[in-house]
C-alpha positions as CSV (number, residue, x, y, z in Angstrom):
1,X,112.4,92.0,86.7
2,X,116.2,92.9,85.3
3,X,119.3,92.3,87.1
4,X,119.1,95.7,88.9
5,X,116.7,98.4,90.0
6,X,116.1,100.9,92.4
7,X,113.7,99.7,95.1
8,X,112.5,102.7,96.3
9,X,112.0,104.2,92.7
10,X,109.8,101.1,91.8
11,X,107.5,101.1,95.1
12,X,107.0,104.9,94.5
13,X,105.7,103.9,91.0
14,X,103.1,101.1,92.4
15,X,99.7,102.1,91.4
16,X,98.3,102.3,95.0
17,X,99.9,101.9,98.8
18,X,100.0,98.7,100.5
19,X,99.8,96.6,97.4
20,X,102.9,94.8,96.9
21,X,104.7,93.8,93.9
22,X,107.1,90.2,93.7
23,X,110.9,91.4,91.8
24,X,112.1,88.1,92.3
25,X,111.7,84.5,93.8
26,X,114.1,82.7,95.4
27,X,113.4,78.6,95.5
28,X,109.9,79.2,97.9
29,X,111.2,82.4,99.1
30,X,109.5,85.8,97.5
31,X,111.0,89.4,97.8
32,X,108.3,92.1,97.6
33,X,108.5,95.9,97.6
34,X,105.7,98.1,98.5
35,X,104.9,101.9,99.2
36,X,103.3,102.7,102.9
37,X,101.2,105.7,102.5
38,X,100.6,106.7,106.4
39,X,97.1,104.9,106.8
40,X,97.2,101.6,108.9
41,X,96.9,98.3,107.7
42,X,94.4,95.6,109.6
43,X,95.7,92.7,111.7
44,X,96.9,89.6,109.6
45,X,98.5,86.5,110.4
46,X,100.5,83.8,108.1
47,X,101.4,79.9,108.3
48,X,105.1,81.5,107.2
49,X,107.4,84.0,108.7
50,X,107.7,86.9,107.4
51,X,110.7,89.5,107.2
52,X,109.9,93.1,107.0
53,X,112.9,95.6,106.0
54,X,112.0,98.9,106.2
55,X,114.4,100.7,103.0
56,X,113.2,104.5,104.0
57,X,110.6,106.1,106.3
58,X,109.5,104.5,109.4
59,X,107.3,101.2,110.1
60,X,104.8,101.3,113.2
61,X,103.9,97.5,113.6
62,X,101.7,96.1,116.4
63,X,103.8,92.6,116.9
64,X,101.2,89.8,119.0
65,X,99.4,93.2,120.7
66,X,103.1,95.2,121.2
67,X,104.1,97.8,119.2
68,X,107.0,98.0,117.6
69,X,108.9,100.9,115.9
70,X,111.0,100.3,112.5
71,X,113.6,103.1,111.1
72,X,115.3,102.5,107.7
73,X,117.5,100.1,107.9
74,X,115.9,98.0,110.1
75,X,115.0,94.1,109.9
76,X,111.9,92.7,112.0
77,X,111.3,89.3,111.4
78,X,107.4,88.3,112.2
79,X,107.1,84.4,113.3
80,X,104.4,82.4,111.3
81,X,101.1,82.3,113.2
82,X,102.0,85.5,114.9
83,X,99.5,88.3,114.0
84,X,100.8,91.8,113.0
85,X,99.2,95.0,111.7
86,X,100.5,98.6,110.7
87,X,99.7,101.6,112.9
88,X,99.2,104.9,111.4
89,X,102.1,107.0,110.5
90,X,103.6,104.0,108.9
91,X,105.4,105.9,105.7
92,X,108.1,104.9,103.2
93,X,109.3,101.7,101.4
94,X,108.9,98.3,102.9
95,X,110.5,95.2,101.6
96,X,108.9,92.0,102.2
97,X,110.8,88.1,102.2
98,X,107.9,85.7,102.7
99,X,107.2,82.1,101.1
C-alpha cells in the first residue's frame, strides 16, 4: 500500500463484499478495509479483540446474542472470545484493527 489512499474508494473496488483486504500492519496489529453489501455475515469468534470502525453506512452487529447498531463514525471494540455476527442491512465501509 502507499502512504495515502482513500478508504472508502479502495473497499468499493474489492472484488466481492465481506472479503477484506490488509493496507498496513502495525508490529502484530492489522488494519483491514472491507465493503458490507446488506447480506449478513455468520457468527464468529477470535482468540484476539477486534475493533470494528464503521467509515460510512451503518453496521448491525449481534454482540454475545445483543444487537448492536453502528453509524459512521463509530468504534465498537469486540473482546477476544466473544462471538459476533452481522445482521442484514449491514451497508457501507468497515475498517477492521485485529492481530
Amino acid at each position: 500500500m502507499t502512504k495515502s489512499c482513500h478508504l472508502i474508494e479502495v473497499a468499493s473496488q474489492l472484488p466481492q463484499a465481506w472479503s477484506s483486504r490488509v493496507l498496513a500492519q502495525f508490529g502484530d496489529a492489522r488494519l483491514k478495509v472491507l465493503r458490507m453489501d446488506g447480506a449478513a455475515y455468520p457468527e464468529e469468534s477470535h482468540d484476539y479483540a477486534e475493533g470494528l470502525l464503521v467509515l460510512d453506512g451503518e453496521l448491525r452487529l449481534r454482540l454475545d446474542g445483543e444487537e448492536v447498531h453502528l453509524c459512521s463514525g463509530e468504534l465498537c471494540v469486540v473482546p477476544a472470545g466473544v462471538p459476533h455476527s452481522v445482521e442484514q442491512g449491514s451497508r457501507g465501509t468497515l475498517l477492521i484493527l485485529d492481530t
